[in-house]
Short mmCIF file of the C-alpha atoms (twelve columns), coordinates in Angstrom:
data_MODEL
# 
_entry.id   MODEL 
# 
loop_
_atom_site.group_PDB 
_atom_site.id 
_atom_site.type_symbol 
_atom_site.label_atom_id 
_atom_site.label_alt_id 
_atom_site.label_comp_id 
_atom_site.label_asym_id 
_atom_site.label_seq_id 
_atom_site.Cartn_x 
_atom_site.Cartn_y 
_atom_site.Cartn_z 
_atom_site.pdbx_PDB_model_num 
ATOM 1   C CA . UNK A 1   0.000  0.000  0.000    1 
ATOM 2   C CA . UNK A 2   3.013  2.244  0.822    1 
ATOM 3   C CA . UNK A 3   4.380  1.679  -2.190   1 
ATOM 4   C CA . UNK A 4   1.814  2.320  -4.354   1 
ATOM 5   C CA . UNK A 5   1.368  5.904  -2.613   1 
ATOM 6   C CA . UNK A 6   4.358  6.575  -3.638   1 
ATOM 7   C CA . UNK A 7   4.371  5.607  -7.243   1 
ATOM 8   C CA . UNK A 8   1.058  7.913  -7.133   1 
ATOM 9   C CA . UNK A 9   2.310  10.649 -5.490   1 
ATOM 10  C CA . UNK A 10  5.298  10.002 -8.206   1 
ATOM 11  C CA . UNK A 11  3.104  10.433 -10.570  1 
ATOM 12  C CA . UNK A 12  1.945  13.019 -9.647   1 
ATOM 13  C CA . UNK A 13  4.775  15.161 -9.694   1 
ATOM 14  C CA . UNK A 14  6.233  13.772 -12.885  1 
ATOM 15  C CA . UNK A 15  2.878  15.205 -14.121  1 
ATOM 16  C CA . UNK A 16  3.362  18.940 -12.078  1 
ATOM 17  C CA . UNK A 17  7.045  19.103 -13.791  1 
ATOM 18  C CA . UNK A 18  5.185  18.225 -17.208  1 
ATOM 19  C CA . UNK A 19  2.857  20.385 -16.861  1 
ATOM 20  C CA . UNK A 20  5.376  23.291 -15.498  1 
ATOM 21  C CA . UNK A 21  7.892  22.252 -18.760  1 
ATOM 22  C CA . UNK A 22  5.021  22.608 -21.097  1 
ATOM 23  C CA . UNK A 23  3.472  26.196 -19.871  1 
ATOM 24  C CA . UNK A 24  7.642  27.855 -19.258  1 
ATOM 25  C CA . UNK A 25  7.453  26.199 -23.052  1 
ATOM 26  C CA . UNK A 26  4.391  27.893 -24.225  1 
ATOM 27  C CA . UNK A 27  5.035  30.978 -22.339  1 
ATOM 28  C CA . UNK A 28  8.854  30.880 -23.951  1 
ATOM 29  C CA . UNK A 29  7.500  30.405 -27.499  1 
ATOM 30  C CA . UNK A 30  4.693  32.872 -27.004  1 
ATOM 31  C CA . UNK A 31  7.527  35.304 -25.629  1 
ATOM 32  C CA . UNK A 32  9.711  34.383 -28.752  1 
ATOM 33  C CA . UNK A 33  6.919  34.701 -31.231  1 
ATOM 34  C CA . UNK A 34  6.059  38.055 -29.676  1 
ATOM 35  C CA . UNK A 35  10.209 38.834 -30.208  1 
ATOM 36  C CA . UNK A 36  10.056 37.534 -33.919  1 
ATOM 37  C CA . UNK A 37  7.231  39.316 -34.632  1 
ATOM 38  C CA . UNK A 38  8.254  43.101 -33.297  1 
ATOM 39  C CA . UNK A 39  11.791 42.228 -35.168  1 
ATOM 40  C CA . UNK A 40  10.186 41.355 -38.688  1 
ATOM 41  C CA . UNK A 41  7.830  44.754 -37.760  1 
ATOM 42  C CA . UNK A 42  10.902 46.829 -37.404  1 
ATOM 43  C CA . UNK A 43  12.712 45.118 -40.409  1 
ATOM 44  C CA . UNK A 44  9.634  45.498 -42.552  1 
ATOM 45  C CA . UNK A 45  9.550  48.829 -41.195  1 
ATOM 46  C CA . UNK A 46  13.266 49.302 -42.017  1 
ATOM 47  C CA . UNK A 47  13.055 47.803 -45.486  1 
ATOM 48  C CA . UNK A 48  10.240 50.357 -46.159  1 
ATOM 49  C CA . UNK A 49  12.323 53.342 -45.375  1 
ATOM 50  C CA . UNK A 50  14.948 52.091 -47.430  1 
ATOM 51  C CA . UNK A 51  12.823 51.798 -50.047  1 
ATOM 52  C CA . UNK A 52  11.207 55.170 -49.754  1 
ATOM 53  C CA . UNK A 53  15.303 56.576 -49.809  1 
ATOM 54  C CA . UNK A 54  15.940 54.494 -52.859  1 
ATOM 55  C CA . UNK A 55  15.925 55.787 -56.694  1 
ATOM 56  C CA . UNK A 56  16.634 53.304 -59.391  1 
ATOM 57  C CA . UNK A 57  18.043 55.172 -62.369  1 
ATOM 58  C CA . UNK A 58  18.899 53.848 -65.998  1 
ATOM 59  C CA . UNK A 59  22.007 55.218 -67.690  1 
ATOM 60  C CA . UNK A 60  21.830 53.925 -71.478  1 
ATOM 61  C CA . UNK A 61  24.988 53.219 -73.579  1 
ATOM 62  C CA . UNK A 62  26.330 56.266 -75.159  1 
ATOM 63  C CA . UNK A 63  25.699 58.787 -72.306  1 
ATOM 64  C CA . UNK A 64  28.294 61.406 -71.031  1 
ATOM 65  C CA . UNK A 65  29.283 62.787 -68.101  1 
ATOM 66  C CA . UNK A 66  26.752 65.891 -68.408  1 
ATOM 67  C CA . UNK A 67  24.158 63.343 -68.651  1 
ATOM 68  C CA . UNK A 68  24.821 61.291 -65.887  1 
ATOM 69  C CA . UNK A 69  25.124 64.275 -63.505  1 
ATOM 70  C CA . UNK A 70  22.147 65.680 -64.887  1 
ATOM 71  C CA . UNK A 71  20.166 62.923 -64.202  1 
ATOM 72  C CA . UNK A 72  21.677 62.081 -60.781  1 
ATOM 73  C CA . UNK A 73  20.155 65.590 -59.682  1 
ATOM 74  C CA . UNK A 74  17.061 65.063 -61.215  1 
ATOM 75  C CA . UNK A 75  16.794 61.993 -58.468  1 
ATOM 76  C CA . UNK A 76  18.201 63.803 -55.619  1 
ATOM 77  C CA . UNK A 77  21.361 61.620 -55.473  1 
ATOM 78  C CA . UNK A 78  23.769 64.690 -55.274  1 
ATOM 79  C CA . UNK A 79  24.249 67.978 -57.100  1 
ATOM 80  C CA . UNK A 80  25.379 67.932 -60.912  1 
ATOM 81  C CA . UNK A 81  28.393 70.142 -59.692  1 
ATOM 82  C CA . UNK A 82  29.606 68.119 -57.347  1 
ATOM 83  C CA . UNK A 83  29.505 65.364 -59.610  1 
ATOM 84  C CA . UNK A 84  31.015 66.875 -62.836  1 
ATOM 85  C CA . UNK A 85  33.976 68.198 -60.615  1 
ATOM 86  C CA . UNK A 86  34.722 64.292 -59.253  1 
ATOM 87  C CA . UNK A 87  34.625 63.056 -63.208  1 
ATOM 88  C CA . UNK A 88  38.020 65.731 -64.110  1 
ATOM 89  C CA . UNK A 89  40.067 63.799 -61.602  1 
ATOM 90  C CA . UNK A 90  41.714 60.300 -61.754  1 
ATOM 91  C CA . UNK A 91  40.336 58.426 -58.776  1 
ATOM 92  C CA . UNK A 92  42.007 55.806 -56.170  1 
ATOM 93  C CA . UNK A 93  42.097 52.214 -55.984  1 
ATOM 94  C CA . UNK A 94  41.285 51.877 -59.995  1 
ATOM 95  C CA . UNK A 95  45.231 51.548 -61.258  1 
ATOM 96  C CA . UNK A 96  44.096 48.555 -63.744  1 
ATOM 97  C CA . UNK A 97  41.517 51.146 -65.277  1 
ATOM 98  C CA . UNK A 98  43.691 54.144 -65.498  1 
ATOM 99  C CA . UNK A 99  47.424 53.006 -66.189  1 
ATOM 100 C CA . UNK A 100 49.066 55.801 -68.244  1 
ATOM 101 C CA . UNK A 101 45.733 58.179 -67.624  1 
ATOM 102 C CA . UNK A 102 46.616 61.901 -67.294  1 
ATOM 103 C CA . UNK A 103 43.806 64.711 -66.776  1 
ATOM 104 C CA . UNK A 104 45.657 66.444 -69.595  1 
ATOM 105 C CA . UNK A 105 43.720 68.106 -72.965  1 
ATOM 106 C CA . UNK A 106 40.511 65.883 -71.037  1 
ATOM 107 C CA . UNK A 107 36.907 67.440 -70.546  1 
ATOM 108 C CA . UNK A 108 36.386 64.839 -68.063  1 
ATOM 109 C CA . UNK A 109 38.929 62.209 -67.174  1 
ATOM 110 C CA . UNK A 110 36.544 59.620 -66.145  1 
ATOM 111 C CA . UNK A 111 34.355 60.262 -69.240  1 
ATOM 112 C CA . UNK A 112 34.055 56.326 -70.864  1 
ATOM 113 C CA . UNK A 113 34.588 54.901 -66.771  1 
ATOM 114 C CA . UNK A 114 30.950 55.298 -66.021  1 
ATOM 115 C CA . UNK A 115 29.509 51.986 -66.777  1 
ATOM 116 C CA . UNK A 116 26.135 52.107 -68.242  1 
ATOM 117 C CA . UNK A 117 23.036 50.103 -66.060  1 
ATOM 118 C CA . UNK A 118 20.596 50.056 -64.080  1 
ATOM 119 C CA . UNK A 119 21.625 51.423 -60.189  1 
ATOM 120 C CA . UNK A 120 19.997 51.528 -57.340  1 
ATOM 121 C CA . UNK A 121 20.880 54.958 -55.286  1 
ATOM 122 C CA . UNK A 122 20.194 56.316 -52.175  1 
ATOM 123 C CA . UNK A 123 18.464 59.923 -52.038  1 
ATOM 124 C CA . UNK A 124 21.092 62.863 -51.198  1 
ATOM 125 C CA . UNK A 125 23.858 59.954 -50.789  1 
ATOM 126 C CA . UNK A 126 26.222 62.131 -52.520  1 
ATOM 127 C CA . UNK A 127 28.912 62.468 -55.643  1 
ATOM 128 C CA . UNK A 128 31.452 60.312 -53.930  1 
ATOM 129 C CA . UNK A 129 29.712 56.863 -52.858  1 
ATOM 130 C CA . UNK A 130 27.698 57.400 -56.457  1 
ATOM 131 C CA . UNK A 131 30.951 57.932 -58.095  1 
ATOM 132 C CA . UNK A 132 31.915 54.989 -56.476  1 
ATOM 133 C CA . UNK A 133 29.026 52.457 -57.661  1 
ATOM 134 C CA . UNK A 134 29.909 53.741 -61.539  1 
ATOM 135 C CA . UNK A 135 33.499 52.582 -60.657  1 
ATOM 136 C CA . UNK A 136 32.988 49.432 -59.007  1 
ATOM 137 C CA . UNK A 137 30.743 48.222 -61.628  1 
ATOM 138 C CA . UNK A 138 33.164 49.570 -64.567  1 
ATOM 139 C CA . UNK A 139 35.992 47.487 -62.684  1 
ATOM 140 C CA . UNK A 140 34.001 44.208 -62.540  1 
ATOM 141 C CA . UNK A 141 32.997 44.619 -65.980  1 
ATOM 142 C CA . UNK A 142 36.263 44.969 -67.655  1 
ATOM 143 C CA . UNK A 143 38.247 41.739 -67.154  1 
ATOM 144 C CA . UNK A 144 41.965 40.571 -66.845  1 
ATOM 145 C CA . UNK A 145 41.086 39.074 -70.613  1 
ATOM 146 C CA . UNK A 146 39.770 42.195 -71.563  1 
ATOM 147 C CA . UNK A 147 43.081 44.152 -70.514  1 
ATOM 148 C CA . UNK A 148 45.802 41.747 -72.116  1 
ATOM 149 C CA . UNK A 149 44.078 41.950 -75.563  1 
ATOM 150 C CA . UNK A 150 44.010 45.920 -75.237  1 
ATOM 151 C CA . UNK A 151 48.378 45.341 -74.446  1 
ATOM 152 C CA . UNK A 152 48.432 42.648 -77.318  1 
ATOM 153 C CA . UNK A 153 47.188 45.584 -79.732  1 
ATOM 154 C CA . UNK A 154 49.855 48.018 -77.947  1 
ATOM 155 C CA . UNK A 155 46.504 49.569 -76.067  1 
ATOM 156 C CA . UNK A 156 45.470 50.392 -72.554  1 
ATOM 157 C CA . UNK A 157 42.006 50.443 -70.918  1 
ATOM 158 C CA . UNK A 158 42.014 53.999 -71.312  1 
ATOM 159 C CA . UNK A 159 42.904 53.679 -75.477  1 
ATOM 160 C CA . UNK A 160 40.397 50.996 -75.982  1 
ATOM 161 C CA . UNK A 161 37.528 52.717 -73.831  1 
ATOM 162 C CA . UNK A 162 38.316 55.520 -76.199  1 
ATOM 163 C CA . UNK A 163 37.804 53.464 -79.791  1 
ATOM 164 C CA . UNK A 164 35.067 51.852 -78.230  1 
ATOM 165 C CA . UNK A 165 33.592 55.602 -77.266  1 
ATOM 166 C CA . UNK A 166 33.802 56.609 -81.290  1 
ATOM 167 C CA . UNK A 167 32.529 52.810 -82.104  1 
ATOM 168 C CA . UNK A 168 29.314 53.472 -79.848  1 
ATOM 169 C CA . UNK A 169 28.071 56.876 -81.020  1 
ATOM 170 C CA . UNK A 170 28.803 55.752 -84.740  1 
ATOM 171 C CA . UNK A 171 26.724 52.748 -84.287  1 
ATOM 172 C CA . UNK A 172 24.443 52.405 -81.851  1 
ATOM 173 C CA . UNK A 173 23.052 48.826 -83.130  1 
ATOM 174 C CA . UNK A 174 25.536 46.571 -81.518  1 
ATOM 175 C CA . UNK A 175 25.086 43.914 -84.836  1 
ATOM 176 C CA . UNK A 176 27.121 47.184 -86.934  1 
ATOM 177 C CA . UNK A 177 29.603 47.853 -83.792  1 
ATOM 178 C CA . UNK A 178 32.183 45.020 -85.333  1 
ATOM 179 C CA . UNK A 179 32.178 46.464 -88.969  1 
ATOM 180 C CA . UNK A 180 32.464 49.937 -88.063  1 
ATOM 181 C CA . UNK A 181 34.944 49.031 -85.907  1 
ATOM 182 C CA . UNK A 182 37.156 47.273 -88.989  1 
ATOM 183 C CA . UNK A 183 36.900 50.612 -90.792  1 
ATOM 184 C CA . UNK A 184 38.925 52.447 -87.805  1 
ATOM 185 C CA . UNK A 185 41.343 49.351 -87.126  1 
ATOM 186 C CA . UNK A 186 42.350 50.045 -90.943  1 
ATOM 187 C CA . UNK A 187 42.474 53.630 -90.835  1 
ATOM 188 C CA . UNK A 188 44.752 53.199 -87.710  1 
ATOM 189 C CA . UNK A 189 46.788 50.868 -88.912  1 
ATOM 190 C CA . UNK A 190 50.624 51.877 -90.103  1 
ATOM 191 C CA . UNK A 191 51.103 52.682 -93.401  1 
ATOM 192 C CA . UNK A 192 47.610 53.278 -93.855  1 
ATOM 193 C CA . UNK A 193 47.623 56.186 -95.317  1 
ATOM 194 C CA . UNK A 194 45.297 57.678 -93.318  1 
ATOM 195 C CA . UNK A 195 47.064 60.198 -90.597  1 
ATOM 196 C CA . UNK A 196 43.186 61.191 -89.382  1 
ATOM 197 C CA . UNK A 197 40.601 58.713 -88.440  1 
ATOM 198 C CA . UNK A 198 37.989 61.098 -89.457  1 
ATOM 199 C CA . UNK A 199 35.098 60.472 -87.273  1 
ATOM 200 C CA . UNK A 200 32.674 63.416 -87.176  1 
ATOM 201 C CA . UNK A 201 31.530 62.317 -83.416  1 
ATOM 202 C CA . UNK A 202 34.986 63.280 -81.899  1 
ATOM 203 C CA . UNK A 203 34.154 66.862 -82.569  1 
ATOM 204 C CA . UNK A 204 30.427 66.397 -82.603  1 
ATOM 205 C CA . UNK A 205 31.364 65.507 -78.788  1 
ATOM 206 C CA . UNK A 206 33.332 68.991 -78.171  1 
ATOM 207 C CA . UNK A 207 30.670 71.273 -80.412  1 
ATOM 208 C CA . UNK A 208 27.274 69.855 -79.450  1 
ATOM 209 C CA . UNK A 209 27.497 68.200 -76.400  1 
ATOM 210 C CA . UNK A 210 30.472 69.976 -74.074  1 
ATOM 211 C CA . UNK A 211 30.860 73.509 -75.646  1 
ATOM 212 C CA . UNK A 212 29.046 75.242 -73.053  1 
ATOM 213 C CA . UNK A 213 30.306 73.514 -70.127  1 
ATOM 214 C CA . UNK A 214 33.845 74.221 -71.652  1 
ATOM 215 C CA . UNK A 215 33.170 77.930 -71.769  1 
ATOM 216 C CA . UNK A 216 30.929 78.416 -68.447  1 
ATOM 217 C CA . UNK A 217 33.886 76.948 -66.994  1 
ATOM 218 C CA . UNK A 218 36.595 79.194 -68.669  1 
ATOM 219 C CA . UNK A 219 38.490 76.502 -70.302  1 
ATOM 220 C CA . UNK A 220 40.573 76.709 -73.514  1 
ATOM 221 C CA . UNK A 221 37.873 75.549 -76.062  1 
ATOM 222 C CA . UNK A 222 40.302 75.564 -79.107  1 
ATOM 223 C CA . UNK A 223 43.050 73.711 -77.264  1 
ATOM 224 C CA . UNK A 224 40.126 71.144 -76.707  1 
ATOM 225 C CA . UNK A 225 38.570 70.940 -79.662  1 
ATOM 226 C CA . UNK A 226 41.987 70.087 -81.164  1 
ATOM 227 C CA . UNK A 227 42.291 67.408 -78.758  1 
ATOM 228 C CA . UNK A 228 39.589 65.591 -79.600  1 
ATOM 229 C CA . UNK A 229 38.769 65.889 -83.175  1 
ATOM 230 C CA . UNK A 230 39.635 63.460 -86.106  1 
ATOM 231 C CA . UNK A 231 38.806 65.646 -88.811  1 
ATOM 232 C CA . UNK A 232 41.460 65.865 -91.476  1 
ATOM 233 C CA . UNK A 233 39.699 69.230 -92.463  1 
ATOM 234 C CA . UNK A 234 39.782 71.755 -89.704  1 
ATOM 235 C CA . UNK A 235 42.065 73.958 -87.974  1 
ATOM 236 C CA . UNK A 236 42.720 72.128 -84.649  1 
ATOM 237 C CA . UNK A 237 42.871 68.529 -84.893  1 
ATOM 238 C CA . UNK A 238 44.478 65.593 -83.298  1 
ATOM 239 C CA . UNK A 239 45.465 62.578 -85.027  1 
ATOM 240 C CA . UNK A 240 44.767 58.972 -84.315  1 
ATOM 241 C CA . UNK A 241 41.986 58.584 -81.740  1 
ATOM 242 C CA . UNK A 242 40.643 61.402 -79.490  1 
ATOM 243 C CA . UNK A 243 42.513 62.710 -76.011  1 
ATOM 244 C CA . UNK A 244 40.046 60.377 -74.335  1 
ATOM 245 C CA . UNK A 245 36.642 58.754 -74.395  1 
ATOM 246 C CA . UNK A 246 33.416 61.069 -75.563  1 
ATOM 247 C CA . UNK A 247 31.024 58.603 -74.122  1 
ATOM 248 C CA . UNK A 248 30.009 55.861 -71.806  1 
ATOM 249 C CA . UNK A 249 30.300 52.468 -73.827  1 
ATOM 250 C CA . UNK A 250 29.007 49.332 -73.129  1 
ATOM 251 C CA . UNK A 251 30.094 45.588 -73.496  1 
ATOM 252 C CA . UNK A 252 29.176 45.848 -76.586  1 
ATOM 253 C CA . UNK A 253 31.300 48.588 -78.530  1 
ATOM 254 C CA . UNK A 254 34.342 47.504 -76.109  1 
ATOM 255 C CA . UNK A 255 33.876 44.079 -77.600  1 
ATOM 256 C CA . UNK A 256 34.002 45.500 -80.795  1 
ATOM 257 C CA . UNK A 257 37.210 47.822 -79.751  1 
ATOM 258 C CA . UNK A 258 39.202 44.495 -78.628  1 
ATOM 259 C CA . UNK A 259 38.020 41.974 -81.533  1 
ATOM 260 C CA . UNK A 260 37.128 44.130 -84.464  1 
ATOM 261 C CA . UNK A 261 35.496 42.664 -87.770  1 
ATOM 262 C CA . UNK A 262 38.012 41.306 -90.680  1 
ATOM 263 C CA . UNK A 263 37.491 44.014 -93.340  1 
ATOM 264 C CA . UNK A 264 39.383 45.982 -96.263  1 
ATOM 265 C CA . UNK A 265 37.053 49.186 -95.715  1 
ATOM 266 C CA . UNK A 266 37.979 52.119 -95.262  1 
ATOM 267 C CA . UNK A 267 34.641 54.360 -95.105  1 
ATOM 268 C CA . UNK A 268 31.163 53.872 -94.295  1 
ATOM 269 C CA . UNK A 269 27.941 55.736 -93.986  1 
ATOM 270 C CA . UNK A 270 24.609 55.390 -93.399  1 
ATOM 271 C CA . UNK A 271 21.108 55.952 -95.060  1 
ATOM 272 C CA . UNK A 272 18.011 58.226 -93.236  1 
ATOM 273 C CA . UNK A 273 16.651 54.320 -92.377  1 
ATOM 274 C CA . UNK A 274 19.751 53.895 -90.781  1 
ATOM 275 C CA . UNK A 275 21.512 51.028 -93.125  1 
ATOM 276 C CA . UNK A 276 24.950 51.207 -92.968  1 
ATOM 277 C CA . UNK A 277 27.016 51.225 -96.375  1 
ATOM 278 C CA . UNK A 278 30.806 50.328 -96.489  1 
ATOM 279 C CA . UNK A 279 33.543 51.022 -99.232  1 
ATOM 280 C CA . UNK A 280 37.363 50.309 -99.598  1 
ATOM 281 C CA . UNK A 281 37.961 53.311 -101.748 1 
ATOM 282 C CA . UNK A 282 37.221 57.027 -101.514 1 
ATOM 283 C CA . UNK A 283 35.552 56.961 -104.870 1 
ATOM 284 C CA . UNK A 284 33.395 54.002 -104.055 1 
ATOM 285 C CA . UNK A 285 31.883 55.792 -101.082 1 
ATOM 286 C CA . UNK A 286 31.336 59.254 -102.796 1 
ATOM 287 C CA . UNK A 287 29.815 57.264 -105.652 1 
ATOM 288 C CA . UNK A 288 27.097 55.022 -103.403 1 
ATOM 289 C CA . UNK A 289 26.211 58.418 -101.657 1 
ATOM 290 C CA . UNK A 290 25.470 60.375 -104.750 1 
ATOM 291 C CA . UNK A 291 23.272 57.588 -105.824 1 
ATOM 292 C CA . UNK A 292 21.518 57.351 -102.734 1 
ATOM 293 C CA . UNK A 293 21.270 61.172 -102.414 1 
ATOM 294 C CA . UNK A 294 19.618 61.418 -105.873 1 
ATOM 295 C CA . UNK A 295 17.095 58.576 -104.623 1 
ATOM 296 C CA . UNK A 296 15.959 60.373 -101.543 1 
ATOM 297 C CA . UNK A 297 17.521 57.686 -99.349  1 
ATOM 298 C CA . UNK A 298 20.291 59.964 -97.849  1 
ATOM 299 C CA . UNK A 299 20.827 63.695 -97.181  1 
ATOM 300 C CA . UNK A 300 23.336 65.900 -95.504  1 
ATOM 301 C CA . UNK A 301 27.094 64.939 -96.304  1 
ATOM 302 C CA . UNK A 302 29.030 62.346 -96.540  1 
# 
């Protein structure tokens, strides 16, 4: 009988300690699920603000430096001032991108270095940490691969940026970049013939697009324009390629820098539907203009 008190009363408390362990583990899970819930609250709540602080801003191939600060203001990332004066100066930490880079005869030195995509920003982050998503990005982009067939042509990163710069604004279509790209691999090839590679952009880039920053900011505008244009025919020229890039390029046109097409051309042009025409000789390509001019399927000059 004594023993079977005490397997009762036994019993009994293994069933009070149950009981205890199961409410302290209710009670602890409640308490936890109270904990989880004010923490995803707070990071919801966290995420939100983030998200009301973030802009997501496109840059397309083929935009400059102007652009890019103009549009960085427009989404209250940082002034346009602030930005343009970061772009004339050769940042830190990017020696692969800028080897043999001077500031010299440049509108802006890290015009070309601004990789075009998609970013996320945050609102009034400022020119430096914006800066430094254009550079990080530009840096992962442009591989090891990249840089020893720009030193197997006798290029840097800065040279090829710079043919790929004139490649983009000539030819926007990335299925043209290659060919156009042939037709300045010949013209800068020795013994060529041609000292000028004659690209109407390079000073398109200096007269249209940078002219009045040049003079609001009381730089020499001749010395400039002689720095980047390819034209054979004016005053102040430069030859070979331009002092330095006169866009942002993508994959694309730097592709088409590094592995142009196989080609004996020499000049190209294109038609108001935007078909591109290619010659080897001088004659050949003032001939298919004139007949294209006198069908109504070109204008302006060649």
């Amino acid at each position: 009988m004594a023993n079977y008190k005490k397997s009762s009363q036994t019993r009994r408390i293994i069933t009070v300690l149950i009981a205890g362990v199961l409410l302290l583990a209710l009670l602890f899970g409640g308490l936890l699920g109270i904990r989880n819930h004010r923490r995803a609250v707070r990071q919801e709540a966290a995420e939100k603000a983030l998200a009301e602080k973030t802009v997501t801003v496109t840059f397309p191939e083929g935009t400059t430096v102007l652009e890019v600060a103009e549009k960085l203001e427009e989404n209250g990332v940082c002034s346009a001032d602030e930005f343009e004066a970061l772009c004339t100066q050769i940042p830190q930490g990017y020696d692969r991108l800028f080897e043999g880079v001077t500031p010299d005869n440049r509108v802006f030195v890290l015009e070309g270095y601004l990789f075009p995509d998609t970013y996320d920003f945050l609102k009034e982050e400022g020119a430096e940490k914006a800066l430094s998503r254009f550079l990080k990005n530009t840096n992962s982009k442009i591989t090891d691969d990249d840089i020893a067939k720009a030193k197997a042509q006798g290029y840097t990163v800065d040279r090829i940026l710079t043919l790929a710069s004139v490649i983009q604004s000539e030819a926007s279509d990335p299925k043209n970049m290659p060919m156009v790209a042939s037709v300045f691999a010949n013209r800068l090839k020795e013994g060529s013939g041609f000292g000028y590679i004659g690209s109407d952009v390079t000073r398109h880039y200096i007269e249209r697009k940078m002219k009045t920053y040049i003079e609001d900011n009381g730089f020499d505008y001749n010395a400039l324009f002689g720095a980047y244009c390819t034209n054979d025919a004016y005053q102040y020229k430069t030859t070979g390629l331009p002092a330095g890039p006169i866009c942002n390029v993508g994959l694309d046109a730097i592709r088409a820098a590094l592995e142009p097409a196989e080609s004996n051309y020499y000049y190209f042009f294109t038609d108001n539907d935007w078909n591109y025409y290619y010659n080897e000789t001088l004659s050949g390509h003032q001939s298919q203009w004139q007949k294209l001019v006198s069908e109504g399927k070109a204008g302006g000059n060649t």
